[in-house]
N, CA and C atoms as an extended XYZ file, in Angstrom:
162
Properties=species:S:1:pos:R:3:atomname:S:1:resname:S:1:resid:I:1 pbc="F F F"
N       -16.702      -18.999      -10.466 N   UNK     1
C       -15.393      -19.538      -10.771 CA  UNK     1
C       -15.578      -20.783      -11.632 C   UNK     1
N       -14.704      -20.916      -12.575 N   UNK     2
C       -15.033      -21.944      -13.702 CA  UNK     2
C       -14.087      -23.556      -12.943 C   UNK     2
N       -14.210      -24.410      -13.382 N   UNK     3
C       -13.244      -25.608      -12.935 CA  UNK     3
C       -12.697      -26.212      -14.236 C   UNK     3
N       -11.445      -26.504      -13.824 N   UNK     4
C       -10.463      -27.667      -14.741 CA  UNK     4
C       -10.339      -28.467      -14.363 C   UNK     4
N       -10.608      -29.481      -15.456 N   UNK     5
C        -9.699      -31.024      -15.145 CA  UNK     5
C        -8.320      -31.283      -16.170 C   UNK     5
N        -7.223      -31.660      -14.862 N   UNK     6
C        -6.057      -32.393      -15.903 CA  UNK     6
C        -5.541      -33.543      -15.395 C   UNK     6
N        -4.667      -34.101      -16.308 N   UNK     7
C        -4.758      -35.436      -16.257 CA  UNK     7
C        -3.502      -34.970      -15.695 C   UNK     7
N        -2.777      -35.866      -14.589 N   UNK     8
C        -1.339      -35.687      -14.106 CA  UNK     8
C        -0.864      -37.155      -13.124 C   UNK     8
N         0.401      -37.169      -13.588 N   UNK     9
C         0.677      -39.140      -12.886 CA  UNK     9
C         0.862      -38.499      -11.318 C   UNK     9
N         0.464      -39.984      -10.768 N   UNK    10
C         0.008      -40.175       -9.348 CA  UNK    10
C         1.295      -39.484       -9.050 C   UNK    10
N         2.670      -39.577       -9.192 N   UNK    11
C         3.898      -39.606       -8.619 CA  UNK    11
C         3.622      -37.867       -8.694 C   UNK    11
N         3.929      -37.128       -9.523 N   UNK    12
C         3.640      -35.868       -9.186 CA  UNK    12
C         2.362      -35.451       -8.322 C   UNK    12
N         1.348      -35.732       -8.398 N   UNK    13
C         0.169      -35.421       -8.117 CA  UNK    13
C         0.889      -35.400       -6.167 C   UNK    13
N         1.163      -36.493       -5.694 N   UNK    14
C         1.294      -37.033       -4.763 CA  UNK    14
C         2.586      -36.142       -4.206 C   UNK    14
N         4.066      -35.284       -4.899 N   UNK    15
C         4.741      -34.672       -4.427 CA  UNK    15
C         4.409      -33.560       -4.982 C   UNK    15
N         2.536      -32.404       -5.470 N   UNK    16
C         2.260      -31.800       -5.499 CA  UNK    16
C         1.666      -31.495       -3.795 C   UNK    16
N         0.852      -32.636       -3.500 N   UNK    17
C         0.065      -33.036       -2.107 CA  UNK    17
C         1.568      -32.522       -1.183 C   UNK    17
N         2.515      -33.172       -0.978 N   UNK    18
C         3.731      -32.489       -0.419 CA  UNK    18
C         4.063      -30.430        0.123 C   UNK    18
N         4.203      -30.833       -1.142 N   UNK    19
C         4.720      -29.180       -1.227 CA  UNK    19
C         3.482      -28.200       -1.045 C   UNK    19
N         2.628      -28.289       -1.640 N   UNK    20
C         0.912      -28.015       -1.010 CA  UNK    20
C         0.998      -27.654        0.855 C   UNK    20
N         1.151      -28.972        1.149 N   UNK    21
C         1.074      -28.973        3.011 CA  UNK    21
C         2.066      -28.758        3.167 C   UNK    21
N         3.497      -28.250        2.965 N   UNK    22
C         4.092      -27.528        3.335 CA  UNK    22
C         4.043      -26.361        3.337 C   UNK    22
N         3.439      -25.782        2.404 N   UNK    23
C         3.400      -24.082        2.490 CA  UNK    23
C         1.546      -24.320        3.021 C   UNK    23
N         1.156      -24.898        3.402 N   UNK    24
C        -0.063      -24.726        4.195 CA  UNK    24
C        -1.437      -24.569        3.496 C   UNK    24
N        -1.010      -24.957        2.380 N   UNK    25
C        -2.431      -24.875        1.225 CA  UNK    25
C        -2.690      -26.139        0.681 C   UNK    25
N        -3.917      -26.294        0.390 N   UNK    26
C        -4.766      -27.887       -0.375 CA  UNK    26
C        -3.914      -27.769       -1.822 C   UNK    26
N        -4.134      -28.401       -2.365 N   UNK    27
C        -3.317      -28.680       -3.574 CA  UNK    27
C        -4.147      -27.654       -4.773 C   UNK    27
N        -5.002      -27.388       -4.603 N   UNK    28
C        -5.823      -26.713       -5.734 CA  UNK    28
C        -5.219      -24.812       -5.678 C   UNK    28
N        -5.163      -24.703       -4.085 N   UNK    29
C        -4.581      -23.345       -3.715 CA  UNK    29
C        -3.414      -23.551       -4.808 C   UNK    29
N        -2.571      -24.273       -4.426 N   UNK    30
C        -0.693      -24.424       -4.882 CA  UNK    30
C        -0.810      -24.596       -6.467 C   UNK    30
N        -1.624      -24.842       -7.030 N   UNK    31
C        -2.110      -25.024       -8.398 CA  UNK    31
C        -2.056      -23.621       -8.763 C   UNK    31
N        -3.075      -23.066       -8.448 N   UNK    32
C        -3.878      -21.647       -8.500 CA  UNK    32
C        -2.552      -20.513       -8.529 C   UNK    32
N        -1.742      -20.673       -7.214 N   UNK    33
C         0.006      -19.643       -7.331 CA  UNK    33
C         0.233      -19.889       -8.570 C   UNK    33
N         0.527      -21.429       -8.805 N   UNK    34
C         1.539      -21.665       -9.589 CA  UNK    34
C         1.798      -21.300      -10.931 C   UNK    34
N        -0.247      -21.003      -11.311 N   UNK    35
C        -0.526      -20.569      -12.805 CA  UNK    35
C        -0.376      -18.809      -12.606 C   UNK    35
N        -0.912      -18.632      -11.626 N   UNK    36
C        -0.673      -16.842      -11.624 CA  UNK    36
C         0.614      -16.532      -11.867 C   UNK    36
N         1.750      -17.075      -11.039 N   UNK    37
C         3.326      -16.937      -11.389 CA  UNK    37
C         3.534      -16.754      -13.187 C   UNK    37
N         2.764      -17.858      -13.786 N   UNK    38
C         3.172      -18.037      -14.619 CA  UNK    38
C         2.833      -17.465      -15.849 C   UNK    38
N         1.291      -16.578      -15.454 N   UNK    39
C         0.880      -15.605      -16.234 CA  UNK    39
C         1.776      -14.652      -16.396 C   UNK    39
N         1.976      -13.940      -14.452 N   UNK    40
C         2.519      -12.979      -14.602 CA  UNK    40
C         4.381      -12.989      -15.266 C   UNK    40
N         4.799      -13.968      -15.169 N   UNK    41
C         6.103      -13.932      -15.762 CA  UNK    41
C         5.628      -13.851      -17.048 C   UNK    41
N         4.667      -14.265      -17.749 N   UNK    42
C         4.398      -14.308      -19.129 CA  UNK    42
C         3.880      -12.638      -19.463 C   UNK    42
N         3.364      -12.132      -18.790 N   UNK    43
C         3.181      -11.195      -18.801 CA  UNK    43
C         4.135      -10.173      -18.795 C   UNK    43
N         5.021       -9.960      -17.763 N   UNK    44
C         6.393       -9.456      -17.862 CA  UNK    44
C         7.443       -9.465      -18.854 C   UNK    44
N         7.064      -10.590      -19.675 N   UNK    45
C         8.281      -10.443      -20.788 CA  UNK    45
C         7.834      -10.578      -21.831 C   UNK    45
N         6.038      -10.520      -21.975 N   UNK    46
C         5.622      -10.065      -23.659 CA  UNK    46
C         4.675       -9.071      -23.260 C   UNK    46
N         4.321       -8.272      -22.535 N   UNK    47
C         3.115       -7.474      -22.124 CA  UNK    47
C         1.776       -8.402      -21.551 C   UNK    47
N         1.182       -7.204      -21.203 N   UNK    48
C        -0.477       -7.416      -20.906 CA  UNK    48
C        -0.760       -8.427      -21.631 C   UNK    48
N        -1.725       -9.747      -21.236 N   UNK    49
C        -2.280       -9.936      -22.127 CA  UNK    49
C        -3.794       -9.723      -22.251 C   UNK    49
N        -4.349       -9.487      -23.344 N   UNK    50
C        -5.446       -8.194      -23.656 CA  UNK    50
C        -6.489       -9.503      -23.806 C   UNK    50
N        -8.012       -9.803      -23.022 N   UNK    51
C        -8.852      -11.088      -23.288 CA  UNK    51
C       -10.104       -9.975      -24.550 C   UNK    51
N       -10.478      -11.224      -24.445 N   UNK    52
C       -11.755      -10.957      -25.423 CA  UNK    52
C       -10.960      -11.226      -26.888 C   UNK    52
N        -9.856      -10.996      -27.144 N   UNK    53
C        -8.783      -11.181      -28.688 CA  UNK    53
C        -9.176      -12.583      -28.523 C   UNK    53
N        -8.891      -13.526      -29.987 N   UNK    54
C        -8.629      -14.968      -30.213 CA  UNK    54
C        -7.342      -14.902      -30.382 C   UNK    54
């Protein structure tokens, strides 16, 4: 598994930590949904997207 770093202000970061321990996951889990959601909606309304292409 590869790792990211991003830069994000304390104030979100901190009502990411929130919503994280509310649905019962570390903040990296709630990260991890949040980008899959966002593939797959991206996915849903332009197709597949096909890797190995630039």
């Amino acid at each position: 598994m590869k790792s990211l770093s991003i830069r994000i202000e304390p104030e979100l970061l901190d009502k990411l930590h929130i919503v994280a321990d509310y649905e019962g996951r570390s903040a990296n889990s709630q990260i991890l949904i949040l980008i899959r959601r966002c593939v797959e909606q991206y996915e849903k309304e332009h197709g597949e997207i096909e890797l190995g292409r630039k």
